[in-house]
GUMI-730040 format. One record per residue: residue number from 1; x, y, z of N, C-alpha, C, O in turn; residue in one letter. Coordinates in pm, whole numbers, padded with zeros to 5 digits, m for minus. Each point is the difference from the previous one (the first is absolute). Last residue first. Layout:
# GUMI-730040
+-----+--------+--------+--------+--------+--------+--------+--------+--------+--------+--------+--------+--------+----+
|   i |    n.u |    n.v |    n.w |   ca.u |   ca.v |   ca.w |    c.u |    c.v |    c.w |    o.u |    o.v |    o.w | aa |
+-----+--------+--------+--------+--------+--------+--------+--------+--------+--------+--------+--------+--------+----+
| NUM |      X |      Y |      Z |      X |      Y |      Z |      X |      Y |      Z |      X |      Y |      Z |  a |
...
+-----+--------+--------+--------+--------+--------+--------+--------+--------+--------+--------+--------+--------+----+
***
This chain:
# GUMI-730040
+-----+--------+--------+--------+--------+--------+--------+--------+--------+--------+--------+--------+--------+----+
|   i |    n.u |    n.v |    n.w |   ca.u |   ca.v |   ca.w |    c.u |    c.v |    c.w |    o.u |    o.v |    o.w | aa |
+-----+--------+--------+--------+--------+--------+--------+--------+--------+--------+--------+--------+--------+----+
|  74 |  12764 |  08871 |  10406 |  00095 | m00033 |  00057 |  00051 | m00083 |  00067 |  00116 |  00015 |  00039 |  x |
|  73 | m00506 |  00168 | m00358 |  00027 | m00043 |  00131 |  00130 | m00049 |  00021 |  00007 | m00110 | m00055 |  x |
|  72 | m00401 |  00414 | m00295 |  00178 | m00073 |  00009 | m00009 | m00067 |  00183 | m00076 |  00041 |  00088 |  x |
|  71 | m00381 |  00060 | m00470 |  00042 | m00025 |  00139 |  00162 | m00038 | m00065 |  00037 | m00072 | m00093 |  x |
|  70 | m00304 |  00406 | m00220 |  00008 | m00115 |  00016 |  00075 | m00030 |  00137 |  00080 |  00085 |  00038 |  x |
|  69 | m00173 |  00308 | m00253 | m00147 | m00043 |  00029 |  00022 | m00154 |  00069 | m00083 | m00057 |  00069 |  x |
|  68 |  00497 |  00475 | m00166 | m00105 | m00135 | m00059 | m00116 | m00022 |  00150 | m00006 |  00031 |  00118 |  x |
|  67 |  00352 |  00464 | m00309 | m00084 | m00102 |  00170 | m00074 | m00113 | m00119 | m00064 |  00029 | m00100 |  x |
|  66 |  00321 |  00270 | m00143 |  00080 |  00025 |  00128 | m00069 | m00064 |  00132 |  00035 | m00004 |  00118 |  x |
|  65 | m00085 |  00108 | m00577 |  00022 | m00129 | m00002 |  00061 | m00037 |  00116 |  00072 | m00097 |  00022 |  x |
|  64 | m00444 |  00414 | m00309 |  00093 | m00020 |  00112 |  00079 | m00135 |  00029 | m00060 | m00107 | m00010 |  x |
|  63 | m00226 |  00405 | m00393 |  00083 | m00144 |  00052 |  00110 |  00053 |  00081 |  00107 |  00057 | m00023 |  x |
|  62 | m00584 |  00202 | m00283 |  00123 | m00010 |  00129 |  00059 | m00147 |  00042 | m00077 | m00092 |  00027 |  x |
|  61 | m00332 |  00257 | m00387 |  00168 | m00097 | m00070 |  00098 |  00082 |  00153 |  00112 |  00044 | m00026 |  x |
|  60 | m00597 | m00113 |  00064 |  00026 |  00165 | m00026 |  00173 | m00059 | m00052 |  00083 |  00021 |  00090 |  x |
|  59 | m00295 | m00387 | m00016 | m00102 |  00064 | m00091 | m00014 |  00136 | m00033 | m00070 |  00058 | m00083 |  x |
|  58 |  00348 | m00264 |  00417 |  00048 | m00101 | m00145 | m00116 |  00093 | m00081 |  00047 |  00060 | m00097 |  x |
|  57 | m00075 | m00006 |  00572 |  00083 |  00074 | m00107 |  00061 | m00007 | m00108 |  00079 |  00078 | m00054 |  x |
|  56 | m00426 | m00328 |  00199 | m00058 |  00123 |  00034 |  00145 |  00077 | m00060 |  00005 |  00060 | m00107 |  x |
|  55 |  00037 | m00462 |  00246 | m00047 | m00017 | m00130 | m00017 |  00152 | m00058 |  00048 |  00037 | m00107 |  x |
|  54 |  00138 | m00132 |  00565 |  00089 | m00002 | m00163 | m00078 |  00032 | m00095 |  00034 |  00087 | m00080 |  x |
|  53 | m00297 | m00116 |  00434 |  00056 |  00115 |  00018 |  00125 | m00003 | m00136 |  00014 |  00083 | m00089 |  x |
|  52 | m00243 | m00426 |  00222 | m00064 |  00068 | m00046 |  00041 |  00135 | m00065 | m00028 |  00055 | m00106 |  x |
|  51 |  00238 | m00420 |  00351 |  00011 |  00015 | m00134 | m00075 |  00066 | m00051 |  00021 |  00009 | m00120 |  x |
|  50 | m00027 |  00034 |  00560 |  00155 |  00023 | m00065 | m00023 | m00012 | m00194 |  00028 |  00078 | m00091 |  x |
|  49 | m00394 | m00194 |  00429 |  00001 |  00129 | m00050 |  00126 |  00029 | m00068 | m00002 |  00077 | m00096 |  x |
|  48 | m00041 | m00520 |  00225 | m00077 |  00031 | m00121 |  00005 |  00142 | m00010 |  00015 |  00042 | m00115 |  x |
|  47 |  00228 | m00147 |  00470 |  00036 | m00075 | m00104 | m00067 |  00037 | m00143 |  00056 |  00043 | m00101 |  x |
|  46 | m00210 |  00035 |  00538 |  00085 |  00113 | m00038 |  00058 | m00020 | m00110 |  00019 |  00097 | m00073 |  x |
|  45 | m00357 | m00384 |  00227 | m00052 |  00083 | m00056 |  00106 |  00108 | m00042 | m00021 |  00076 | m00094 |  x |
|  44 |  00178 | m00437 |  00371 | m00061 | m00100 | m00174 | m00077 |  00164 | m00077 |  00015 |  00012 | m00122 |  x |
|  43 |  00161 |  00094 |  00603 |  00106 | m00078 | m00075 | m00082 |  00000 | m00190 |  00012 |  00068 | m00103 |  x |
|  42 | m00305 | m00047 |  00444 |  00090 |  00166 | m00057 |  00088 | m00008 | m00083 |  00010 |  00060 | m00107 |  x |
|  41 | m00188 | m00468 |  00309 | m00126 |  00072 | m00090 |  00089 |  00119 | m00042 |  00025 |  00018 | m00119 |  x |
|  40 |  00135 | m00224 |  00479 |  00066 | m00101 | m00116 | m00148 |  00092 | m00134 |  00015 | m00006 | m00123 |  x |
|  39 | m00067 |  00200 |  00540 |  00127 |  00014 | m00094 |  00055 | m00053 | m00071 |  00088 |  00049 | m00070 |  x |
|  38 | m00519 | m00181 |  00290 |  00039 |  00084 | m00089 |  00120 |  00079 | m00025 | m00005 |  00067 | m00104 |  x |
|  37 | m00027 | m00470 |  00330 | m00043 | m00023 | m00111 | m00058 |  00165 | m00143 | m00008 |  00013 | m00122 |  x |
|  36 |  00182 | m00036 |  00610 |  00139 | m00057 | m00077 | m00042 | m00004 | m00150 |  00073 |  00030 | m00095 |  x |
|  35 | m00389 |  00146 |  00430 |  00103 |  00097 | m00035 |  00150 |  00000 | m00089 |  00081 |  00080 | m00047 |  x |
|  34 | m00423 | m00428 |  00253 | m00042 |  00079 | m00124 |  00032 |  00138 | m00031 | m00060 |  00071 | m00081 |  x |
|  33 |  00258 | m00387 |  00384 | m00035 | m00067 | m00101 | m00089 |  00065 | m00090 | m00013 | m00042 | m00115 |  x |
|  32 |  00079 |  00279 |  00549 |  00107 | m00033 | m00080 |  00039 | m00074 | m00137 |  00089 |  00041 | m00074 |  x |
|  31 | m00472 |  00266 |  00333 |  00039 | m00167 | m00010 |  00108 | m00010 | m00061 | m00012 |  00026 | m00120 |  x |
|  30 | m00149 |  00393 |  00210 |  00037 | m00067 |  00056 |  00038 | m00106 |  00009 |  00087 | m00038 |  00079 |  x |
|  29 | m00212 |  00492 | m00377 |  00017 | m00154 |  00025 |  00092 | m00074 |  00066 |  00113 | m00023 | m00044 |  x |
|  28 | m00041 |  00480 | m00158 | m00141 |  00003 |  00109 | m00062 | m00160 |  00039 | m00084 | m00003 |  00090 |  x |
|  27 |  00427 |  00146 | m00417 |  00012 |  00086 |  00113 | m00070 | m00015 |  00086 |  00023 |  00049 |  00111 |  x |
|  26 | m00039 | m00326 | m00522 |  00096 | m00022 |  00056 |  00031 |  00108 |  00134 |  00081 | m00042 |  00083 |  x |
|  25 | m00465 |  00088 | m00356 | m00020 | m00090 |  00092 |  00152 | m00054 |  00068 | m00001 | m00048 |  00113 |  x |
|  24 | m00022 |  00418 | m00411 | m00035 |  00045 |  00108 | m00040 | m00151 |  00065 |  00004 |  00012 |  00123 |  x |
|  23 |  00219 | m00026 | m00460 |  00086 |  00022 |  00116 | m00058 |  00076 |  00083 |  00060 |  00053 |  00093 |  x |
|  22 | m00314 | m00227 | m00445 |  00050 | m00140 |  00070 |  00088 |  00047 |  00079 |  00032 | m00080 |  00088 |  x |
|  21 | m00236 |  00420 | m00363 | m00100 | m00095 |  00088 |  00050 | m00099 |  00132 | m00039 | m00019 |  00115 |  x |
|  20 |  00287 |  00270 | m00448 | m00051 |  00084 |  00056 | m00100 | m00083 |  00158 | m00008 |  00005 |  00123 |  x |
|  19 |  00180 | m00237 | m00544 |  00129 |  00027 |  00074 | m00040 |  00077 |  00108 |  00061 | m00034 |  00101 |  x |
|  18 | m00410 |  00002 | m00421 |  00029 | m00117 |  00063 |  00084 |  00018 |  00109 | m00044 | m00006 |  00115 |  x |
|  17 | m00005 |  00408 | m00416 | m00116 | m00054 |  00121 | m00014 | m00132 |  00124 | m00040 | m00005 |  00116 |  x |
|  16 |  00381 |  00083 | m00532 |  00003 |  00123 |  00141 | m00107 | m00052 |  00060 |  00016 | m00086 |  00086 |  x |
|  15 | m00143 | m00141 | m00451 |  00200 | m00066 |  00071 |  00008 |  00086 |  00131 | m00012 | m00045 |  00114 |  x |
|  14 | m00316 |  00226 | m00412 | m00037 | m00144 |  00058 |  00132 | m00058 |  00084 |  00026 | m00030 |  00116 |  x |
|  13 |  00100 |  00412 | m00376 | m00089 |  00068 |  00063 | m00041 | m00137 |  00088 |  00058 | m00007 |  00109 |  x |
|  12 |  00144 | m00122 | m00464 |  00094 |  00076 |  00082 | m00088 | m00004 |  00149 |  00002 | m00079 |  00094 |  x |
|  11 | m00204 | m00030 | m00474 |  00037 | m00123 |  00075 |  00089 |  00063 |  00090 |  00006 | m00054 |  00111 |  x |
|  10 | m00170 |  00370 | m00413 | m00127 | m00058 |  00082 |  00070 | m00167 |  00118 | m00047 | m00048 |  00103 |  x |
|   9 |  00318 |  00288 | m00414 |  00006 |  00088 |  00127 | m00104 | m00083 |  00034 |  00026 | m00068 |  00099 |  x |
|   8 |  00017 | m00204 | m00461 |  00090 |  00037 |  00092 |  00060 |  00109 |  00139 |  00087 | m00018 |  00085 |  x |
|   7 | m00451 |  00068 | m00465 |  00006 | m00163 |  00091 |  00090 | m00008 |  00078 | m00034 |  00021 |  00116 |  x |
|   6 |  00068 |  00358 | m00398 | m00110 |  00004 |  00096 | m00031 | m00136 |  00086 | m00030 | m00007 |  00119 |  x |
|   5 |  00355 | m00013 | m00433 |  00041 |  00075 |  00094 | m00111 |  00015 |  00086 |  00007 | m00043 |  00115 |  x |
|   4 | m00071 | m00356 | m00416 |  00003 |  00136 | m00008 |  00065 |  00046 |  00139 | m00008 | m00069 |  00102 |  x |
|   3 |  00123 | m00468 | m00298 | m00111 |  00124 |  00139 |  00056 |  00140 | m00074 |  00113 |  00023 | m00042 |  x |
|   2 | m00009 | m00460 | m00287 |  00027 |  00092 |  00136 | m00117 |  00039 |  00037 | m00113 | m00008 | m00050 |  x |
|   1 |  00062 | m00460 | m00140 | m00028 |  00139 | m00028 |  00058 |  00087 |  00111 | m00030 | m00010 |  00119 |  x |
+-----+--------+--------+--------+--------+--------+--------+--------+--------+--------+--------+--------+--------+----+
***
C-alpha cells in the first residue's frame, strides 16, 4: 500500500530530526568511534530521506533526474 503524502512529510519531518540529532552528536563528541558510528548513521538516514523526498515529488508528478539516491564510487 502507498503512503499518503501526509505520511510521507510525516517521515520527512522524522528523517530531518534524526539527521539533526546525529550531527549534533557528530559536533560535539569526542570519542572518535562514536563520531564514526554516527556518521555512518547520517550516511544510511540521508539515503532514506533522498528517497523520500523523490517519492514526495513523484506524488506532486515533479521528476528530477538530476541527483540519484544511489552510491557512485569511483
Amino acid at each position: 500500500m502507498e503512503k499518503t503524502i501526509g505520511q510521507l512529510i510525516d517521515d520527512l519531518s522524522i528523517s530531518n530530526i534524526r539527521i539533526w540529532h546525529l550531527q549534533d552528536i557528530v559536533s560535539a563528541e569526542k570519542d572518535d568511534t562514536i563520531v564514526a558510528q554516527a556518521a555512518k548513521q547520517i550516511i544510511t538516514e540521508n539515503t532514506f530521506r533522498c528517497k523520500l523526498v523523490k517519492e514526495i515529488d513523484k506524488f506532486f508528478g515533479v521528476v528530477d533526474k538530476s541527483y540519484s539516491t544511489e552510491k557512485t564510487f569511483k
